[in-house]
Each structure stands twice: as C-alpha cells, then as structure tokens.
C-alpha positions in Angstrom: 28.6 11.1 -35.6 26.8 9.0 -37.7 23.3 10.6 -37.2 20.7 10.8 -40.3 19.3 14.1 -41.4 16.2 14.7 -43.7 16.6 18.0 -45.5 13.4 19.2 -46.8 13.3 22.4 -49.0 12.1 23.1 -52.8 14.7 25.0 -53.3 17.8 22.8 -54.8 20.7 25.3 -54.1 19.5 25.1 -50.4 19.3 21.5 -50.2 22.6 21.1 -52.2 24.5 23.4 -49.4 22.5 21.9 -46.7 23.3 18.4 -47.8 26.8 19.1 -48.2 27.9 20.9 -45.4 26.1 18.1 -42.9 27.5 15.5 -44.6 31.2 17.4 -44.0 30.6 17.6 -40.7 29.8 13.6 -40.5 25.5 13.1 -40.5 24.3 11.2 -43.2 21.9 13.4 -45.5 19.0 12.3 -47.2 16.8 15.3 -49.0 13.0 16.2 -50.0 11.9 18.6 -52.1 7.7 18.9 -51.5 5.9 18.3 -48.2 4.7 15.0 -49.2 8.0 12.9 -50.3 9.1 14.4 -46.7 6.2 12.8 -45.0 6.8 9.7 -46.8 10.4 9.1 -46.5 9.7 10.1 -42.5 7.4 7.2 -42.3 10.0 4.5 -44.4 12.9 5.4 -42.7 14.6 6.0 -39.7 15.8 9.4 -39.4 17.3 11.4 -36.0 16.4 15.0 -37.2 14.6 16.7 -39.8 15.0 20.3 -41.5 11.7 21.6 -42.9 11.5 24.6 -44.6 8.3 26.8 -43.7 7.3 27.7 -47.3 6.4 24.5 -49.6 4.4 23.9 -52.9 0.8 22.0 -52.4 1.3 20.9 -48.8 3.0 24.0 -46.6 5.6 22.9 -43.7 3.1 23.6 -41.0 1.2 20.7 -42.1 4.3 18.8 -42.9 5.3 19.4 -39.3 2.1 18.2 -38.3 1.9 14.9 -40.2 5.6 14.3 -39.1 4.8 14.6 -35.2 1.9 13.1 -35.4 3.2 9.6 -37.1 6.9 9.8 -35.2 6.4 12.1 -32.1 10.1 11.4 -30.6 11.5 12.6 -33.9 13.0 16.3 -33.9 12.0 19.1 -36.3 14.0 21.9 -37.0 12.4 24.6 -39.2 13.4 26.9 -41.7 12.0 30.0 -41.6 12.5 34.0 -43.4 13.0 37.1 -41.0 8.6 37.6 -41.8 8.0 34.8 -40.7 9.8 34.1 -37.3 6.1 34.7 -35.1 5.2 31.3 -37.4 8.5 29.5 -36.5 7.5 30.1 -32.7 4.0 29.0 -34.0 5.6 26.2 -35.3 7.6 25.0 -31.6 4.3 25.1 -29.8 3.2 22.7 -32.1 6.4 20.1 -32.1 9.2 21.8 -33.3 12.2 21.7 -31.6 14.0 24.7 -33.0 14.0 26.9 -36.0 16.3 28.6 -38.1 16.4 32.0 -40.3 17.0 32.5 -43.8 19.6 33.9 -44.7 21.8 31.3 -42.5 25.5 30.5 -41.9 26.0 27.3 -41.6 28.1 27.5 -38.2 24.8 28.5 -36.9 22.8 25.5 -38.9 25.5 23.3 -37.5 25.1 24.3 -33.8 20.7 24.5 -33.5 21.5 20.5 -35.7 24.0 19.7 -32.6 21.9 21.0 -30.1 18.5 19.7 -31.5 20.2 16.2 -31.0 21.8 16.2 -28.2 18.0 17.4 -26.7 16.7 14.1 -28.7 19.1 11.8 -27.4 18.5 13.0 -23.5 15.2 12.3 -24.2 15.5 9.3 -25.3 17.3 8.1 -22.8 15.3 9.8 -20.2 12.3 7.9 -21.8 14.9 4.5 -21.3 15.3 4.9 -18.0 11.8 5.5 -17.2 10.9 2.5 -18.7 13.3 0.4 -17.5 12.4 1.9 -14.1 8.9 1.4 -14.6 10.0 -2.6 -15.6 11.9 -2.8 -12.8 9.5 -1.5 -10.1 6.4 -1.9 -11.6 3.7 -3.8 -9.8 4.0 -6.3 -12.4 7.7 -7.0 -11.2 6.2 -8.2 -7.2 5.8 -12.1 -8.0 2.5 -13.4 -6.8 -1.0 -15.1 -7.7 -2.5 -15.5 -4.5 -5.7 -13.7 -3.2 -3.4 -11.7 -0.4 -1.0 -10.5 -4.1 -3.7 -9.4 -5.9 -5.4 -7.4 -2.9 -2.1 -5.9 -2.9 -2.0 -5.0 -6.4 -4.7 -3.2 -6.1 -4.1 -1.2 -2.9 -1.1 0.0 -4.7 -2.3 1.4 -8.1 -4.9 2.9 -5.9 -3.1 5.1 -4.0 0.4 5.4 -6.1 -0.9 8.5 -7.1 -1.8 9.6 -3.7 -0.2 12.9 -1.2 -1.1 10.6 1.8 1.6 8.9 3.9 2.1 5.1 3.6 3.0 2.9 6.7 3.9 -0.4 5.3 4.4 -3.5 7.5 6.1 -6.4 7.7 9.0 -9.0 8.7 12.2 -9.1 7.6 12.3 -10.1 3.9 8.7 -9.5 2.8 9.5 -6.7 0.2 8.8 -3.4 1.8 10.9 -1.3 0.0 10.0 -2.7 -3.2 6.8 -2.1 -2.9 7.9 1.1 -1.4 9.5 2.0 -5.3 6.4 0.3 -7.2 4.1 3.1 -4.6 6.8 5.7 -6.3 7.3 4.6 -10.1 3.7 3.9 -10.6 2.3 7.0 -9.2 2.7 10.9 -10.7 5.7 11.4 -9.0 7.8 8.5 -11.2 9.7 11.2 -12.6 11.0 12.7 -9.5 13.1 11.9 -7.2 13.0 8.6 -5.1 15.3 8.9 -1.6 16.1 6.1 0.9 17.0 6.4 4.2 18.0 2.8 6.4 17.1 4.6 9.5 18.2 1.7 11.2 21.8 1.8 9.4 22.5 5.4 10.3 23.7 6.3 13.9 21.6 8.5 15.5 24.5 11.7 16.0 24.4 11.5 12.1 20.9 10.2 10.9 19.3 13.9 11.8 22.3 15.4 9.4 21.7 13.0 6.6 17.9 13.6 6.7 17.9 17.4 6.8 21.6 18.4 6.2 23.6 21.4 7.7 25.1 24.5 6.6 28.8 25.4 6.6 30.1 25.8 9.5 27.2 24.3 11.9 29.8 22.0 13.2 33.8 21.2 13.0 33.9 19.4 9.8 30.9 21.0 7.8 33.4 23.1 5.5 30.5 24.0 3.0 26.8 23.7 3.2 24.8 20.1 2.2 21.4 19.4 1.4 19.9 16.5 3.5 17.6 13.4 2.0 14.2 15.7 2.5 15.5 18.2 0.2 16.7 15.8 -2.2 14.2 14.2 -2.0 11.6 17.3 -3.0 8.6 17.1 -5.2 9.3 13.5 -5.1 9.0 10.6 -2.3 11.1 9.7 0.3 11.4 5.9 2.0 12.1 5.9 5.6 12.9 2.1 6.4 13.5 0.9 9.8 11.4 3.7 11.2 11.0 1.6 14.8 14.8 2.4 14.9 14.8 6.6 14.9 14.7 7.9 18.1 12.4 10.0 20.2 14.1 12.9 19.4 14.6 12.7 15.6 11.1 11.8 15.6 9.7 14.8 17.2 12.0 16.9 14.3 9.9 14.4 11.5 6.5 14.7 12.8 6.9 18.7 12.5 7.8 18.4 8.9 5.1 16.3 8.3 2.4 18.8 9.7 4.6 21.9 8.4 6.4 20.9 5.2 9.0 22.6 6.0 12.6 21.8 8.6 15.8 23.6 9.2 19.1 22.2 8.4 21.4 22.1 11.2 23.3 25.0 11.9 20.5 26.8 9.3 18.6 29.8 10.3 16.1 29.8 7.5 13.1 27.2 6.7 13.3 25.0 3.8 9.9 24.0 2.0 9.6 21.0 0.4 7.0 18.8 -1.1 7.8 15.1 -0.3 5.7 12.4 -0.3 6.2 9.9 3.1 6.3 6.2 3.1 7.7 4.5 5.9 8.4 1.1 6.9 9.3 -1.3 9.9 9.3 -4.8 10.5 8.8 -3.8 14.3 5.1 -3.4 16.7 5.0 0.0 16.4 2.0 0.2 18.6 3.9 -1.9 21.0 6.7 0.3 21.0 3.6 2.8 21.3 2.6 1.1 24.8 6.3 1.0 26.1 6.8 5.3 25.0 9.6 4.0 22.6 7.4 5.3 19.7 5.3 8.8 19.6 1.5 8.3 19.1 0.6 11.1 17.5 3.8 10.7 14.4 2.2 7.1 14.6 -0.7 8.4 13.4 0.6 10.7 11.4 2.2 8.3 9.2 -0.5 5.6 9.3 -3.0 7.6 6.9 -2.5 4.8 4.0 -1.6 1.0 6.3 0.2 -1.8 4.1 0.5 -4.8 5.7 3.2 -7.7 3.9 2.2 -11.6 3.6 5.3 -12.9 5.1 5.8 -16.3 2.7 4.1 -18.9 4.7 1.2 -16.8 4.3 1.2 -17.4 0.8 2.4 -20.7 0.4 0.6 -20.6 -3.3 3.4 -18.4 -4.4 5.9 -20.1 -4.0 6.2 -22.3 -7.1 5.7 -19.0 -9.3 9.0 -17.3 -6.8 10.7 -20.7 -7.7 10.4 -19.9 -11.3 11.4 -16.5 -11.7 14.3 -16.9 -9.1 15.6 -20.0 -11.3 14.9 -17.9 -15.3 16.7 -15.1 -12.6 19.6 -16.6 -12.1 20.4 -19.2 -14.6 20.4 -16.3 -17.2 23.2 -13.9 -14.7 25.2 -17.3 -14.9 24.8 -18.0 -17.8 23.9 -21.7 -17.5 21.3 -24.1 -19.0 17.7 -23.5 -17.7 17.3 -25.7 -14.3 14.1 -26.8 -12.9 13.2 -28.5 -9.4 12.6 -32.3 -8.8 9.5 -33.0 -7.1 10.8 -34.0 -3.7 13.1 -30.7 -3.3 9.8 -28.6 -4.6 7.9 -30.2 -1.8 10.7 -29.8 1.0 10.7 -26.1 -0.3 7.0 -25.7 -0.1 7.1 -27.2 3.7 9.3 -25.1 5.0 8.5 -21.9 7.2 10.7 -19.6 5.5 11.4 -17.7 8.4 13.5 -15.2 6.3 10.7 -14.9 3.6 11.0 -14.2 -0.1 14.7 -13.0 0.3 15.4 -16.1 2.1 13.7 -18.1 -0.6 16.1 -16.1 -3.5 19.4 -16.6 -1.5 17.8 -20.9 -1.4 17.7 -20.6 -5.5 20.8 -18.4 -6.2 22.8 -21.3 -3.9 21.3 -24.2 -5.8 22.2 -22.8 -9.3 25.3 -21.7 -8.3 26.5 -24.9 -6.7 24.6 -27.3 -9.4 26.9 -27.2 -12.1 25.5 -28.8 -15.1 22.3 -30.7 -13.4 19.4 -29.6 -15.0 17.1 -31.1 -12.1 18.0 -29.9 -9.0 16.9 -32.1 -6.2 17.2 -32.2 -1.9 20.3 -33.0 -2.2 20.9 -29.1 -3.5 19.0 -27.7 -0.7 20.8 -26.4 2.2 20.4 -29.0 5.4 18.0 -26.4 7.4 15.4 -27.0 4.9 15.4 -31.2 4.9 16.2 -31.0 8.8 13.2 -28.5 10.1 10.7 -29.9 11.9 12.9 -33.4 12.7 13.5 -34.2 16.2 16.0 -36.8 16.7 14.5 -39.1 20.2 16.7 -41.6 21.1 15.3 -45.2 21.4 14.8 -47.1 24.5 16.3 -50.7 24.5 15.3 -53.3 26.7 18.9 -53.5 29.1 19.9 -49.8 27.6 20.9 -46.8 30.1 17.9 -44.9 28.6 17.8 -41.5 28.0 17.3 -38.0 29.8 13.8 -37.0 29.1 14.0 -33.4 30.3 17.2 -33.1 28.1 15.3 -34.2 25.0 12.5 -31.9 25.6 14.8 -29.0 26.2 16.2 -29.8 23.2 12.9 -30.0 21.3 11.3 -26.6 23.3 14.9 -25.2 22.1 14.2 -25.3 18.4 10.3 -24.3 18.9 11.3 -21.1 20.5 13.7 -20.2 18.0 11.2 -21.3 15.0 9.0 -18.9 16.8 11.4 -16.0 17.0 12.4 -16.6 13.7 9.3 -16.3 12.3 8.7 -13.3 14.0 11.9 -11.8 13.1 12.8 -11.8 16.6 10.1 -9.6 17.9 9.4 -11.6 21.4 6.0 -9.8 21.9 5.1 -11.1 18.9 6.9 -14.7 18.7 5.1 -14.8 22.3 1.3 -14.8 20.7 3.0 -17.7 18.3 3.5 -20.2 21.2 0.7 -18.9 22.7 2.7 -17.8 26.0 3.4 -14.9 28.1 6.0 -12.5 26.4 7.5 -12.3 30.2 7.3 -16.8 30.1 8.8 -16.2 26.5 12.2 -14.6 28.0 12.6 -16.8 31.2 12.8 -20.0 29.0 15.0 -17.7 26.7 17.3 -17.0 29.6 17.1 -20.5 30.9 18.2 -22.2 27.7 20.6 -20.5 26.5 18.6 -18.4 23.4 20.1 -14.6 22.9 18.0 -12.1 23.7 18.6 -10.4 20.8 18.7 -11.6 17.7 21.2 -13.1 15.2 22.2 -16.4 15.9 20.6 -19.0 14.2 20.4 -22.6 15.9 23.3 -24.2 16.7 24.6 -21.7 18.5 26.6 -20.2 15.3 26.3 -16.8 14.0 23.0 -16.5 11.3 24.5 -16.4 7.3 23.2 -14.7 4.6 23.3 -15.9 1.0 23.0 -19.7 1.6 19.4 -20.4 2.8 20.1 -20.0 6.6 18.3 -17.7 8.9 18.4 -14.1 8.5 16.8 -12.6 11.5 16.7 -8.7 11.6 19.7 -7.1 13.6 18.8 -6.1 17.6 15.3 -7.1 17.2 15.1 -8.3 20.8 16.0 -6.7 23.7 13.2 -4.4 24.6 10.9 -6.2 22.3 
C-alpha cells in the first residue's frame, strides 16, 4: 500500500490517532485541521482518499465536501460524523461522499470503510481507463479517412449511435464492418454495456442457434449445467451479427421472432427470456439477391434494414489512401520498434493504382510486410511491394518476328480474359452476380467462361492457380462466396 490519505479534523488527538494508525497499516498521512487548509492541500496535491470530519470551525465539512468534489470529482471522501448526526452523513453521500464513519470509532472499522473506499476508487478508475481507451480505440475518430464518402459516414454514425433501431451494414470483404460496428456501440448510450459478436459464418449451423440463445442443463447429452447464449450476454447492450448471409432459414426464422418479441427460449428451456439488445448486422453478400433465390427471408430483411450502411470498398476512395499509408506505417514501425519509414514516390504510385481487391485490410497486411521485411531502409520503394501490386494490369503478348512460328492468339486472350475475370471476382469478393454487372455480362455467361477456364466456382484461389494468402499483400477473397452466388 502506498496510498495517500488527508486527515481533516480540528481536533489534534483525533488527527494524532488517525494519522498514526494509517500510517501503521502502510498509507501515507498528511493532516488538516480547518476546512480551508483541507481544500487547499486537496488542490496542491495528489491525494487517493480523504477523511473529513462533519463539524469544523469557519467553513463546516459540508461545504468542505463540496469545494473538494467540485475541484477533484474522482477523489473519495469519507466523513466523520457523531451518532446525531448520521441523517447528515447520508446527506452528505448524496452529495459525493463515498462513505462515512461514527464517532466514537475503532479503528478496525476506520481501517475497513479506508480499504473499501479505495478499492471502490481504484475500480473506478479503471473502469473510467477502459472506457477511454475503448472510446480511443473505437471511436469514429480511429476509422482513417478524408474523403467525401468518410465524412458522410462520420456523420451517419454519431447520428444514430445513440439509436434502438437495427443497423444493416454492407460491404466487401475488408471494408471495416465490424469496426464501424463497435464505433455504432462505443459512441452511442450503450458504451458501457455489453458489446457481443457472433461470426455467423464461423459457427456451424447444429451449434450457431446454442451459442446465440444457449440451453439449459440437460437439453442435450453434454449440457451438464445450464449456459446463457450471446443474446443474453449481450443484454441492455448491442449485439454484432457478422456474416448474416451465412445463417440459415431456420435460425433466421428463431432471430426475426426476437427481433419483433424481445424475448427467445434457450434450448431445452421452457421459460422466455427478455432482453433488451440492440441489432446490428452485417454481410459482404446481395442480400436481396439471396432474397430473389429464397436463401434469405424478406420480411427479417426488412426487419434488420431500418438503419442501411453501405462501406466504400478502397478503390472507391482512392483519396484515402495516402492518409491509410501513414497510419499503417506510425502503426507498425512503433509495434517493431524501428525507425519511422516513409514510401518513395514510385511504390506510393504503384500502391495508389492498384484495385485493392481485399480493401483496407489488404492495404495493412501490404504495409505490415514492407516494414517488417525492410530492415533498416527508411524509404521503402517497389522493390518492397509484393509482385501482385507491380504486375496487375500487365499482360505479357509475345512479339511477332518476321520468320518466327508466331503465337496462339486464342491462348493469349484466354490468358488475358483469365486475369479480368478473376480481377472482377476479386473485386466483388467473389459474389458472381455481382462481379457479373462488373464485366458487364450475364451472371449465367459469367460461370460458363468460369467453367471453361479453369476459375473455381467458389472462391479462394488467387491467380496462379495457388491457394490465396493472407498477411503478405495477396488476395483475400471471402471463404465459399461462390457457388449459389
């Protein structure tokens, strides 16, 4: 313990076996003996606690209290008080005080309300930590971007942070949903409740109803005591459903009824559980679409799209990218630990040319590589760069010579419609309905010259035939995009 303690009484004797018996059991004690030299030592120094006795000369400890609260508000007050005047005491915590004690006292009790009284002020203070480290973390301040699209963003958000209404938020793969999902949360009146995700997409479906609304003991072989699901941990607070295109028709028939009744079972459960949870959901898939095929309900459609966010993917915002740039590089040469690096102009321009098919993220895993692999170069320059981004957009075409064998023409443009289609795909994070209105094609046309050369219909492999990587620039599509896209 090394915690400092004010003792403010006019009475010596008191502040003599105060002071003594504190300091014995380890704080540091400093001592007042009128209202104002406790007011103005509680302004000079740093104290944890204070001990204000209810009567004083001149200037009574109500007032003391008062000016003490009102100059350090996070600073505790524990009063002293007589048996006739406890009603004041109580007085006296409605206005600020944490606690109060009664004269006559032993100290074992003086010792215990000081203990208490600080271990109260230290959760608070690191609740209050938290929160703003939270708030710094999340904040809308913390989603890097200047353009017009950003700032429209901005604004949608502090608008409706505060909101009941469901969010439906939008986008491909690597846009940012769920962090705009958290800056929805933290900056609205819910930041000091709970925030719950669910990957609906990382969950099987035998097991994603479970984990979202739990089961009691016994409601199946290996439920040997009851457990709350995500909604219920989730309650009074906001729960983030990514990959909702993934949950299926079932589990969403189960959501939609909580979302019109505020209230689900657990499984094996026989009673109703209430709960007040704010919805925001995201996809990068066409929900309406899905809506078209009957792989997504209309009406839970609706229900969740009350409040519509729609996410720039990067090329959308090429103006941004510089400012990502930045923050990625002060990012990541300061978890390294290495000497501040900046871009050459002919690797910022590659990196401002290129489609970024795996957006933002894609762009953070291109600037944690480059620092990582850069050693001690300050200028980092193409030569940093994965291939992808110098090689994108180059077709190699073979040159005729006069006596030469030539060249296969419908080879070359295979070759060439190859790399547009998965550009296209890519960019639609292998959504062919979508990567179909890209080239302008049929999404039926789209999937023949899939089939014909050689292109999954799913995604996950990047070009070249090899499996996509993560972490070093290369393509990222989202897993089993394709199929029945």
């Amino acid at each position: 313990m090394n915690e400092k303690v004010l003792v403010v009484d006019d009475d010596e004797g008191v502040r003599q076996v105060l002071g003594q018996s504190l300091r014995d059991a380890g704080y540091r004690v400093s001592s007042a003996e009128s209202g104002e030299k406790a007011v103005a030592a509680a302004r000079e120094e740093a104290f944890d606690l204070v001990i204000l006795d209810m009567v004083l000369p001149r200037v009574d400890g109500m007032e003391v209290l008062r000016e003490i609260t009102s100059a350090k508000p996070e600073l505790p007050v524990v009063m002293i008080t007589g048996y006739a005047s406890v009603e004041t005491a109580i007085k006296a915590m409605k206005m600020g005080a944490v606690d109060y004690i009664v004269k006559p006292f032993r100290m074992e009790e003086v010792e215990l309300v000081v203990g208490k009284a600080l271990e109260r002020s230290h959760l608070r203070r690191e609740n209050v930590y938290l929160r703003r480290q939270l708030e710094t973390t999340y904040g809308v301040h913390n989603i890097i971007g200047q353009s017009p699209v950003m700032r429209r963003l901005f604004a949608l958000i502090e608008q409706v942070a505060s909101s009941r209404s469901t969010v439906l938020i939008t986008g491909a793969s690597g846009t940012g949903k769920e962090l705009v999902a958290r800056a929805l949360h933290f900056n609205g009146d819910r930041r000091n409740r709970p925030f719950v995700s669910v990957n609906c997409g990382g969950i099987p479906d035998s097991l994603l109803e479970v984990e979202m609304f739990g089961h009691v003991k016994g409601a199946f072989t290996d439920a040997v005591a009851d457990r709350p699901g995500r909604f219920e941990a989730a309650d009074t607070g906001t729960l983030f459903l990514d990959e909702i295109g993934n949950m299926s028709m079932s589990l969403q028939i189960k959501l939609l009824r909580v979302l019109q009744e505020r209230e689900f079972m657990p499984l094996g459960g026989t009673k109703r559980i209430q709960v007040d949870v704010r919805i925001i959901a995201a996809t990068n898939m066409d929900l309406k679409a899905m809506m078209e095929e009957g792989r997504f309900r209309e009406d839970l459609y609706y229900r969740l799209n009350v409040i519509f966010i729609q996410l720039p993917s990067l090329r959308e915002r090429r103006e941004d990218i510089p400012v990502l740039i930045q923050h990625f590089l002060n990012k990541y040469c300061g978890e390294m630990n290495v000497t501040a690096k900046r871009l050459a102009p002919e690797a910022l321009k590659a990196l401002m040319d290129f489609s970024w098919p795996g957006n933002v993220r894609q762009l953070e895993n291109v600037i944690e590589r480059a620092v990582a692999l850069s050693f001690n170069k300050e200028v980092l320059g193409p030569e940093d760069l994965p291939r992808e981004i110098l090689d994108e957009g180059l077709v190699e075409v073979p040159a005729l010579h006069v006596g030469g064998d030539g060249f296969s023409l419908d080879e070359v443009l295979a070759t060439y419609e190859q790399r547009m289609l998965y550009q296209a795909l890519e960019h639609a994070g292998w959504v062919k309905t979508r990567a179909a209105e890209l080239l302008k094609i049929k999404r039926t046309t789209l999937i023949e010259k899939m089939k014909r050369l050689g292109i999954p219909l799913k995604g996950g492999v990047a070009r070249g035939g090899g499996p996509a990587a993560n972490g070093t620039g290369a393509i990222d599509p989202a897993p089993d995009q394709g199929a029945n896209n």
